[in-house]
C-alpha positions as CSV (number, residue, x, y, z in Angstrom):
1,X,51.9,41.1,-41.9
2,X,54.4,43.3,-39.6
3,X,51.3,44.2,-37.6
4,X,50.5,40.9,-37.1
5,X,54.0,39.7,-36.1
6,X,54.0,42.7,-33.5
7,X,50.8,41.5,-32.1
8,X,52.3,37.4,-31.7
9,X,55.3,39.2,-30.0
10,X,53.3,41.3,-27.9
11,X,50.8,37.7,-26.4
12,X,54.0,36.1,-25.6
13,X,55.9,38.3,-24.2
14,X,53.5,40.8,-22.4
15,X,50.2,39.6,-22.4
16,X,46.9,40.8,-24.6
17,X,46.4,44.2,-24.7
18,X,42.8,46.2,-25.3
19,X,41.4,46.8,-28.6
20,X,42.1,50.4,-28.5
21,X,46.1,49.9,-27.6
22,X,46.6,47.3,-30.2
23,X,49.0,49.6,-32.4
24,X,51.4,49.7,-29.2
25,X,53.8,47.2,-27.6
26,X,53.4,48.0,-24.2
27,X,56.6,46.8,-22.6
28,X,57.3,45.6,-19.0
29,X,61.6,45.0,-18.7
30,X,61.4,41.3,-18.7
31,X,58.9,41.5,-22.0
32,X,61.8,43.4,-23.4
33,X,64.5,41.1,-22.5
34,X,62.8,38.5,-23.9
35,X,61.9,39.9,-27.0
36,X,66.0,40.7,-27.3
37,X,67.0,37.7,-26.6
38,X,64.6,36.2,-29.6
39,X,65.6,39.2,-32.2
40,X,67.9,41.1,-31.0
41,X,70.7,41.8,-34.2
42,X,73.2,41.5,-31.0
43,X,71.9,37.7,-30.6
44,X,71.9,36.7,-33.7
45,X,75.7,37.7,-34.0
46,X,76.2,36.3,-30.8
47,X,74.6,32.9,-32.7
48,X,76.5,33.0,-35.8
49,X,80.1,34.0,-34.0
50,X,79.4,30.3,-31.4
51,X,78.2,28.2,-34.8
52,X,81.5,29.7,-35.5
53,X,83.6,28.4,-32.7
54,X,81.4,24.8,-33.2
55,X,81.8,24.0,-36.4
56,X,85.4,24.7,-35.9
57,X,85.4,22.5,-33.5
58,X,83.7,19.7,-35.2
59,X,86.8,20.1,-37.8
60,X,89.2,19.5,-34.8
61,X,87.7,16.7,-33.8
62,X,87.4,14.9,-37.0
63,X,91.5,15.5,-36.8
64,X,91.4,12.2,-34.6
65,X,89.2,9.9,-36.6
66,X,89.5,7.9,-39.5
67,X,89.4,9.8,-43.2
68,X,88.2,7.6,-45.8
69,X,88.8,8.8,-49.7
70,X,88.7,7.8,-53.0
71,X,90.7,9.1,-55.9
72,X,91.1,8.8,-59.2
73,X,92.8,10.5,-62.2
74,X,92.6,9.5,-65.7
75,X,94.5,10.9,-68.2
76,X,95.3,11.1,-71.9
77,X,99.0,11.4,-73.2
78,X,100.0,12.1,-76.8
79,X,102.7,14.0,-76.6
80,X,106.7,13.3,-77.9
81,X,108.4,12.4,-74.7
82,X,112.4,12.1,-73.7
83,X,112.4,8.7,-73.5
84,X,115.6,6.7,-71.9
85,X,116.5,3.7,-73.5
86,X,117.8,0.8,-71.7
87,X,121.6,1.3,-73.1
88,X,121.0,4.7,-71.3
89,X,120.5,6.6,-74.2
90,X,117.6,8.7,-74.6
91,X,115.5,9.5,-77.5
92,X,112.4,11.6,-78.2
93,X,109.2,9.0,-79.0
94,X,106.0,9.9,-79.8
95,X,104.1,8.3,-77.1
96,X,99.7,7.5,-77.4
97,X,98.7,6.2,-73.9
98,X,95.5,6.5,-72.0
99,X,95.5,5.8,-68.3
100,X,93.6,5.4,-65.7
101,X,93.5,4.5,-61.5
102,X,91.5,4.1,-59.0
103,X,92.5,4.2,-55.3
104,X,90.7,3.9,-51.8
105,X,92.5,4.9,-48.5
106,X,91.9,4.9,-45.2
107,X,94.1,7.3,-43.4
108,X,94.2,7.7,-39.1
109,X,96.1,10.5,-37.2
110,X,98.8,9.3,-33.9
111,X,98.0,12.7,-31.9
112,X,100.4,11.2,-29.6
113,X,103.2,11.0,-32.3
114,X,102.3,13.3,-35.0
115,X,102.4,11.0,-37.4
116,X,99.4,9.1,-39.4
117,X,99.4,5.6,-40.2
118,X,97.4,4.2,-43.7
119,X,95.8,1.7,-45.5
120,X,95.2,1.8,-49.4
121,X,94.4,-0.3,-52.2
122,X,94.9,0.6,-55.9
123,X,94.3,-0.4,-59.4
124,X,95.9,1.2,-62.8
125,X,95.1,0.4,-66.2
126,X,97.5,2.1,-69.3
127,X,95.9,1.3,-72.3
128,X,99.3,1.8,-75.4
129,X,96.9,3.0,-78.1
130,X,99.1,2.7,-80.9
131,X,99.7,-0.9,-80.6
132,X,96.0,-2.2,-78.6
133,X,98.0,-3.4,-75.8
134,X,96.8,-3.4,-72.4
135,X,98.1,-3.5,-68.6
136,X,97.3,-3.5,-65.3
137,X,99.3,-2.8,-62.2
138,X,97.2,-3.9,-58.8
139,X,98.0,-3.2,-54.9
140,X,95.6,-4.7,-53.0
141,X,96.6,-3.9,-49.7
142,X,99.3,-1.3,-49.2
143,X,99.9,-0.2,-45.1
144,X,102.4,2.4,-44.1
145,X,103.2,5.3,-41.6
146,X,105.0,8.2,-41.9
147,X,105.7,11.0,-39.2
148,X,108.5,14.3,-38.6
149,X,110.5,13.0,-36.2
150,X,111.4,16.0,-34.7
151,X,108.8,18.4,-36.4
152,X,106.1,20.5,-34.8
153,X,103.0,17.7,-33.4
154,X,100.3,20.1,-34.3
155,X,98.2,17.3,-33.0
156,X,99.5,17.3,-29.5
157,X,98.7,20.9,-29.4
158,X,95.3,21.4,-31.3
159,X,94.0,18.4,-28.2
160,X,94.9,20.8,-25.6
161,X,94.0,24.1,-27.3
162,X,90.6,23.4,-29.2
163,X,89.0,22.4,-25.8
164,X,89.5,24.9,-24.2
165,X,89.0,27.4,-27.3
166,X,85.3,25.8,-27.3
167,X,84.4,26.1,-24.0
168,X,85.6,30.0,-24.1
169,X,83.0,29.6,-27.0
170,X,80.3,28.2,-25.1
171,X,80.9,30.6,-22.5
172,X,81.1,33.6,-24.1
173,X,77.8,33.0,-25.9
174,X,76.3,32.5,-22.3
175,X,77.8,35.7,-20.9
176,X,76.5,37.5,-24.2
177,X,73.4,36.9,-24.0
178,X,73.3,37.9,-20.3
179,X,75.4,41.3,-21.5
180,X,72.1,42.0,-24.0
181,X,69.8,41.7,-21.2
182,X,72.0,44.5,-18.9
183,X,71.8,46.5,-22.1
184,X,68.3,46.1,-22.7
185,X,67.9,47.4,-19.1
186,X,70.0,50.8,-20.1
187,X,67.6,51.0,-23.2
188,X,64.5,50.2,-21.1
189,X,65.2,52.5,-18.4
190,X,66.0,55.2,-21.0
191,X,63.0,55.2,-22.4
192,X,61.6,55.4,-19.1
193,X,63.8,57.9,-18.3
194,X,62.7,60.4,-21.4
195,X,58.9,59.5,-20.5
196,X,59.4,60.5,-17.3
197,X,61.1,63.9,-18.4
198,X,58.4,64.4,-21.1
199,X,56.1,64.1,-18.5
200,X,57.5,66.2,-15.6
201,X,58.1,69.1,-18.2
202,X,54.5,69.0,-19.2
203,X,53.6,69.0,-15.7
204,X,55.7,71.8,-14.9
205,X,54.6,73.2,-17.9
206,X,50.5,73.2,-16.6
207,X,51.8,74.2,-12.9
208,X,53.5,77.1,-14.3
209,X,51.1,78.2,-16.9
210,X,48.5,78.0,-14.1
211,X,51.2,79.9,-11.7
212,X,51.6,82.7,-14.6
213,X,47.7,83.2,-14.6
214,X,47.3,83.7,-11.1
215,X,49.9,85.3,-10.5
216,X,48.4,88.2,-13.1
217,X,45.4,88.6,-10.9
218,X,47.6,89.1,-7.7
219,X,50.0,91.6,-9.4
220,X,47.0,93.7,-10.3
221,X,45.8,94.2,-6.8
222,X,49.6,94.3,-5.5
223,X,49.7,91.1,-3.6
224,X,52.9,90.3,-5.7
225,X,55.9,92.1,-7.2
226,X,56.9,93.4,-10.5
227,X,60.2,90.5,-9.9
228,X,58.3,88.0,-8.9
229,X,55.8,88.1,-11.7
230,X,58.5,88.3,-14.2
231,X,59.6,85.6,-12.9
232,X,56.8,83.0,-13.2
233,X,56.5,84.0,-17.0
234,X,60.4,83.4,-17.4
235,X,59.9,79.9,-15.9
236,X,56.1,79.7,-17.9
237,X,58.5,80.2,-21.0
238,X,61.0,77.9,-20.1
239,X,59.1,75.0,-18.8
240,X,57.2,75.6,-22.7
241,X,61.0,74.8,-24.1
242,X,62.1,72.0,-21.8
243,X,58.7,70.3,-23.5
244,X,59.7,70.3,-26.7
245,X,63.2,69.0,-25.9
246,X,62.0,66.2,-24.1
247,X,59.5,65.5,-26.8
248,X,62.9,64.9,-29.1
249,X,64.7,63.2,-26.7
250,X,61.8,60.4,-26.2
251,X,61.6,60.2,-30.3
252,X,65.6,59.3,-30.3
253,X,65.0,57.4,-27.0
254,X,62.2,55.3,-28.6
255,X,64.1,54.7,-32.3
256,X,66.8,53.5,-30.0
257,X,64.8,51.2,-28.4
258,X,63.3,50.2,-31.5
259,X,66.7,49.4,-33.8
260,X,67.9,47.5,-30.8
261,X,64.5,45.3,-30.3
262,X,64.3,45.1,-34.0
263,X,60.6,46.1,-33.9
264,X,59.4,48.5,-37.2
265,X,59.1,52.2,-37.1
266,X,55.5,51.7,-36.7
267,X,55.7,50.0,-33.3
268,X,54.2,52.3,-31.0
269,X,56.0,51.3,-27.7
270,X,55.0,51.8,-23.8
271,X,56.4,50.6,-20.9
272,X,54.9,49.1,-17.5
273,X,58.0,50.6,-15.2
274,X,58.6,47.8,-12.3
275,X,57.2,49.2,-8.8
276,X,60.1,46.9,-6.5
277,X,63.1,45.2,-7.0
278,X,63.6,42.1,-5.5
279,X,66.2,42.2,-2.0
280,X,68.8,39.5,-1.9
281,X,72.4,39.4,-0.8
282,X,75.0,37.6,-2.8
283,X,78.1,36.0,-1.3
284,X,81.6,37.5,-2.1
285,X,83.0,33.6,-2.2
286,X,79.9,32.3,-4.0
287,X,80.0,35.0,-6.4
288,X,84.0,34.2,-7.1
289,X,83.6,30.7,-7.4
290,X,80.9,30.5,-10.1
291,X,82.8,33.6,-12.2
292,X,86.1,31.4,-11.9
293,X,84.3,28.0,-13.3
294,X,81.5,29.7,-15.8
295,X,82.8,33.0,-17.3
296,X,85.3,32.8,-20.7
297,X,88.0,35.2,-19.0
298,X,89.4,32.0,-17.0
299,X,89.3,30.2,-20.6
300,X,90.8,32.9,-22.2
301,X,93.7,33.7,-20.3
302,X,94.5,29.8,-19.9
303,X,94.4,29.5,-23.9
304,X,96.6,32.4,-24.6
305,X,99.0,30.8,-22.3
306,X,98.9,27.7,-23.9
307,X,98.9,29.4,-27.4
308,X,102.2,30.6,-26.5
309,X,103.7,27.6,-25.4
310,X,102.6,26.1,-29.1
311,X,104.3,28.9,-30.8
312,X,107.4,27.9,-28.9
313,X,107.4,24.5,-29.7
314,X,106.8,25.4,-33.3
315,X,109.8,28.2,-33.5
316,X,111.9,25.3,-31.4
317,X,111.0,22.4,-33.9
318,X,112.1,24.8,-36.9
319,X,115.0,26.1,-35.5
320,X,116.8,22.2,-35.0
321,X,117.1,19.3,-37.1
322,X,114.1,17.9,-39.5
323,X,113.7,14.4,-39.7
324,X,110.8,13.0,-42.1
325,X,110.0,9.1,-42.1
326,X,108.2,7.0,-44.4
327,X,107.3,3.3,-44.0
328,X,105.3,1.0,-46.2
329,X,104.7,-2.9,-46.6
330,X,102.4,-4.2,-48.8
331,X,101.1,-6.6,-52.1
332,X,101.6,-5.6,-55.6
333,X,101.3,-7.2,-59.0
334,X,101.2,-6.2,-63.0
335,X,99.2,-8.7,-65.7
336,X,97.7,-8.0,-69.0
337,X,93.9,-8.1,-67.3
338,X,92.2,-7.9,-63.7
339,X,92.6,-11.0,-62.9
340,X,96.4,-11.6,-63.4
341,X,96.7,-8.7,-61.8
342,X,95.4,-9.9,-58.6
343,X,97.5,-13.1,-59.1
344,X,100.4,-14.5,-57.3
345,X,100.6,-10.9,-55.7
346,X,104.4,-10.1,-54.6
347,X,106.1,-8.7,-51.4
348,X,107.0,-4.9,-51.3
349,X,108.6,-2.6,-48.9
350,X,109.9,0.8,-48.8
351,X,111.5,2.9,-46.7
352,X,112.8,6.5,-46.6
353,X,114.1,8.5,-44.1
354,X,114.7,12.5,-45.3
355,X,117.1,14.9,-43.2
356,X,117.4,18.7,-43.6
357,X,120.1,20.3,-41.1
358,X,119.8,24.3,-40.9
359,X,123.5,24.7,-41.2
360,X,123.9,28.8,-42.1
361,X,120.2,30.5,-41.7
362,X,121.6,33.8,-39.8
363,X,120.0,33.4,-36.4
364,X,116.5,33.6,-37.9
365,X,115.6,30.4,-36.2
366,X,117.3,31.3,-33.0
367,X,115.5,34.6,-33.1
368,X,112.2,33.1,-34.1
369,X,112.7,30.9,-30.8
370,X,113.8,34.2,-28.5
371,X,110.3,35.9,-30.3
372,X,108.5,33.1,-29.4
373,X,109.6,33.1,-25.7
374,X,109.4,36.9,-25.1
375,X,105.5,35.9,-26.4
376,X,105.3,33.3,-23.6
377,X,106.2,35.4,-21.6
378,X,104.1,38.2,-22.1
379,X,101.1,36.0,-22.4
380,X,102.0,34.6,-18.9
381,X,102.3,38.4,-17.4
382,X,98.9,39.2,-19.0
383,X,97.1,35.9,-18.1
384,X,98.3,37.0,-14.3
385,X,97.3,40.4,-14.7
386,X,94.4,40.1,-16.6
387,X,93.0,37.6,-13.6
388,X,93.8,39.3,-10.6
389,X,91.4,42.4,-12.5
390,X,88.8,40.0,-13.0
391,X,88.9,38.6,-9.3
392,X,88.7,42.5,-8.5
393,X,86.3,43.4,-11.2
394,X,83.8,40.3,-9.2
395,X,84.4,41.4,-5.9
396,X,83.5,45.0,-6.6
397,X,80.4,44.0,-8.6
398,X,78.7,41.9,-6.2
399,X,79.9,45.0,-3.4
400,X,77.6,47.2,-5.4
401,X,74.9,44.9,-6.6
402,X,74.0,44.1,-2.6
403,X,74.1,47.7,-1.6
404,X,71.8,49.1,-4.9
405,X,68.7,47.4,-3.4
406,X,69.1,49.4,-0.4
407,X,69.7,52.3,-2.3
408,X,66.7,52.2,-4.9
409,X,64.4,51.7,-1.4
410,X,65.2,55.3,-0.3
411,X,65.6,56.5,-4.0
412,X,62.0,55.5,-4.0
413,X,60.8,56.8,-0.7
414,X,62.5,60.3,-1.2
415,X,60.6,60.4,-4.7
416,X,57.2,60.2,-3.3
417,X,58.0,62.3,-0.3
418,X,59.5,65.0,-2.7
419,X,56.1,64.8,-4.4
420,X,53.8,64.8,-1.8
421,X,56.1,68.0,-0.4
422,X,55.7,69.9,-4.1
423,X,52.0,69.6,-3.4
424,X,52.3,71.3,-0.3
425,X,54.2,73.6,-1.3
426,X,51.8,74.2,-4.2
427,X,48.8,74.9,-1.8
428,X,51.1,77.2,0.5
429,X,52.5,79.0,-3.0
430,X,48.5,79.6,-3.6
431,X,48.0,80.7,-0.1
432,X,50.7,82.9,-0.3
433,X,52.7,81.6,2.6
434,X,55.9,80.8,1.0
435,X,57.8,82.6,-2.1
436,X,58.1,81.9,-5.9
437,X,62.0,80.7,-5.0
438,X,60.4,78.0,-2.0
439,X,58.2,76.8,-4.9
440,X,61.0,76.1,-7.4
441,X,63.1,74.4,-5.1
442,X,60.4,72.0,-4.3
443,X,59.3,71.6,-8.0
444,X,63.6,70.9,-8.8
445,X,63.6,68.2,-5.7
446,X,60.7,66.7,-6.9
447,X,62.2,66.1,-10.7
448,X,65.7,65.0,-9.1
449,X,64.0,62.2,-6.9
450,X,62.2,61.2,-9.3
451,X,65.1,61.2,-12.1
452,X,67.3,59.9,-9.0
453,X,64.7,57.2,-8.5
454,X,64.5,55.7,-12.7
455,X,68.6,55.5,-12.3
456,X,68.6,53.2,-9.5
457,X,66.3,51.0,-10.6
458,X,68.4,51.4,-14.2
459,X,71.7,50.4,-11.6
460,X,70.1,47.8,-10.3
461,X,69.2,46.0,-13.1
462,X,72.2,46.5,-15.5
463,X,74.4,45.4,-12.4
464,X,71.9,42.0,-11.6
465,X,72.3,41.1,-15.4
466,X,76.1,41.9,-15.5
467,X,76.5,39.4,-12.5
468,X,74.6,37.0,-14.1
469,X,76.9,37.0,-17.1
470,X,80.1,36.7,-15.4
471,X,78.9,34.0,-12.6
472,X,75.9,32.3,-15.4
473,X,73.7,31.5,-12.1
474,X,70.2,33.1,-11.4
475,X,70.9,34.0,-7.4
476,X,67.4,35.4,-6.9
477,X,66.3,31.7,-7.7
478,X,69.5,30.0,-6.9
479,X,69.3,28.3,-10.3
480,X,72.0,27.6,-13.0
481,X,71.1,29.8,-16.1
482,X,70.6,27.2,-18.7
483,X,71.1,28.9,-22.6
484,X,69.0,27.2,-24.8
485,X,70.8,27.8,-27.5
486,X,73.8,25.5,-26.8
487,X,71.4,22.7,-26.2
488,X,71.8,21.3,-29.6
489,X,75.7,21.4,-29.6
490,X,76.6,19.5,-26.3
């Protein structure tokens, strides 16, 4: 089954392979990013933190409509009760009751108040079981309001917090996935990277195995010294080593690449290096604008500000004078059935109004309010900070992103001149023209341009993938980069 899973990976992503490579994923670096961005464990965290961030935004949202609920609590009493009497007295009477009510309510936050006005309608039977008698006590149609007067409008706050709290969501989902593919680059391009090293040792393994055996012939008839030979068989035995350490570095390179693509320890995996980047310039202002209007740091910095301010208001509204009012007008009515309860249905009102004046508290709500201010404050200074980095952090990006092209170009152009001046250097060696030490610095220049070479590409990738996240816009195709995944939550 994992075998064919692998195989329906590999037709998507990288096209059909031959029969006799059918065990192995052969990767080029887009196959890889897409495969990451499908099964990555980093994307599906990604996913899970944003359905996060959305369903807590459906919760605010449902803050501002209409609740609709039905309750009900029957109940059982046979118990002796204090009873008062209607002199005033009280005495303790045995009491066998069974009641019941039913109540509907429709309930609708004021986010511009705080407060919540309602409409309910009730019925309640109480059933005296000791003496069969039954009543009913009805309100059709009860409206009301109630509000702090002075409190904290958590309402007020949530409409200008949760916004921007889900758009820093939204956003940081789309940078995250753009943040997988830069670091599916570094994992691509270090496989690559050990590949290449496993297969310049073994190379310079064969060239100085074959070195070692001339070199015996030519020390017998005196063409060569005693040092020199010694030499080639110290660099025959340490070529032999720098195999098997790059053999173990490609097995940690590939498991890496393996845990990160989520692919089975059975995956074989080879890569199809790219032969060219693409050479485009981005604009410093572009660039800036896009990071200002699509990145979360903007979002971030704005809601931490605004965080603050809430936490003032809050430490402000506790530190003063509560207020608490309650308003309700309505029907009511009592009978011995349903239907008298329902009947001649009477006026009722009430009203309540409920102060609470911090009189002695210490200065803890003065010093809550300093706190809170000192947080502002901070928040602010951060916010600034934190912005004039990122403006920085863009500018310098983009700075190196349009040089690295020019810079993988003669990366690549001193890697195949290095090679092709190793091979000369291999047919002057065998001449006997040049020295053993002219021959090793050609072979060492050679494995540097070529190592040289792998890291620019690696550069140039991770930085085009980095931009991407912080501007969300394709510039090679001067496209918006449109995340599929938030599709279904707009």
């Amino acid at each position: 089954m994992k075998k064919i899973f692998i195989l329906l990976i590999l037709s998507t992503f990288c096209g059909r392979l031959p029969a006799a490579e059918a065990d192995t994923l052969r990767l080029t670096l887009d196959g890889a990013i897409d495969i990451a961005r499908q099964m990555s464990p980093s994307v599906q965290s990604a996913r899970n933190s944003f359905l996060s961030a959305y369903w807590n935004y459906r919760y605010y949202r449902a803050n501002y409509l209409p609740s609709v609920t039905l309750t009900s609590s029957p109940y059982i009493n046979k118990e002796m009760n204090k009873i008062t009497q209607s002199d005033g007295t009280a005495m303790f009477i045995r009491q066998d009751q069974f009641g019941a009510d039913l109540t509907l309510k429709i309930n609708q936050n004021i986010s511009l108040t705080g407060g919540s006005v309602f409409l309910k309608s009730s019925l309640n039977r109480l059933d005296e079981l000791q003496n069969g008698t039954t009543a009913y006590s009805s309100q059709p149609l009860v409206i009301g309001y109630e509000q702090s007067l002075f409190g904290f409008n958590s309402l007020k706050w949530d409409r200008k917090i949760e916004p921007i709290r889900y758009r820093e969501a939204k956003k940081q989902y789309a940078e995250t996935l753009e943040l997988i593919s830069a670091s599916t680059c570094s994992h691509f391009f270090t496989l690559a990277s050990a590949l290449n090293e496993l297969d310049m040792a073994r190379q310079n393994f064969a060239s100085a195995d074959t070195l070692y055996r001339m070199a015996q012939g030519r020390y017998e008839i005196g063409t060569i010294t005693e040092n020199e030979m010694l030499q080639l068989e110290i660099n025959r035995l340490n070529e032999e080593t720098n195999v098997m350490d790059a053999e173990i570095s490609l097995r940690e390179a590939e498991q890496s690449m393996r845990s990160f693509l989520a692919l089975g320890d059975d995956v074989e995996i080879g890569l199809t290096m790219p032969d060219s980047v693409p050479d485009f310039q981005v604009p410093v202002p572009r660039a800036m604008d896009l990071a200002l209007c699509n990145s979360p740091d903007p979002e971030y910095y704005d809601r931490i500000i605004k965080q603050g301010e809430s936490n003032l208001a809050y430490a402000k509204a506790n530190a003063r004078m509560k207020a608490d009012l309650y308003v309700q007008f309505g029907l009511s009515q009592t009978g011995k059935d349903i239907a008298q309860s329902f009947s001649h249905l009477m006026h009722q009102e009430y009203a309540s109004v409920t102060l609470s004046v911090p009189i002695l508290d210490w200065g803890r709500g003065r010093g809550k309010v300093k706190e809170a201010k000192s947080q502002l404050a901070l928040a602010q200074t951060t916010a600034e900070q934190g912005m004039n980095d990122f403006r920085q952090n863009v500018e310098k990006l983009v700075m190196q992103f349009n040089m690295q092209a020019r810079k993988v170009g003669i990366a690549s152009l001193t890697s195949r001149r290095s090679t092709q001046r190793h091979s000369v250097a291999m047919k002057l060696f065998v001449m006997g023209r040049i020295g053993i030490l002219d021959l090793m610095n050609a072979i060492t220049e050679k494995n540097v341009a070529k190592r040289s070479f792998i890291n620019a590409m690696s550069t140039y990738w991770t930085l085009y993938y980095t931009l991407r996240s912080m501007t969300a816009y394709d510039f090679e195709h001067n496209t918006e980069i449109a995340n599929e995944g938030l599709l279904l939550y707009k």
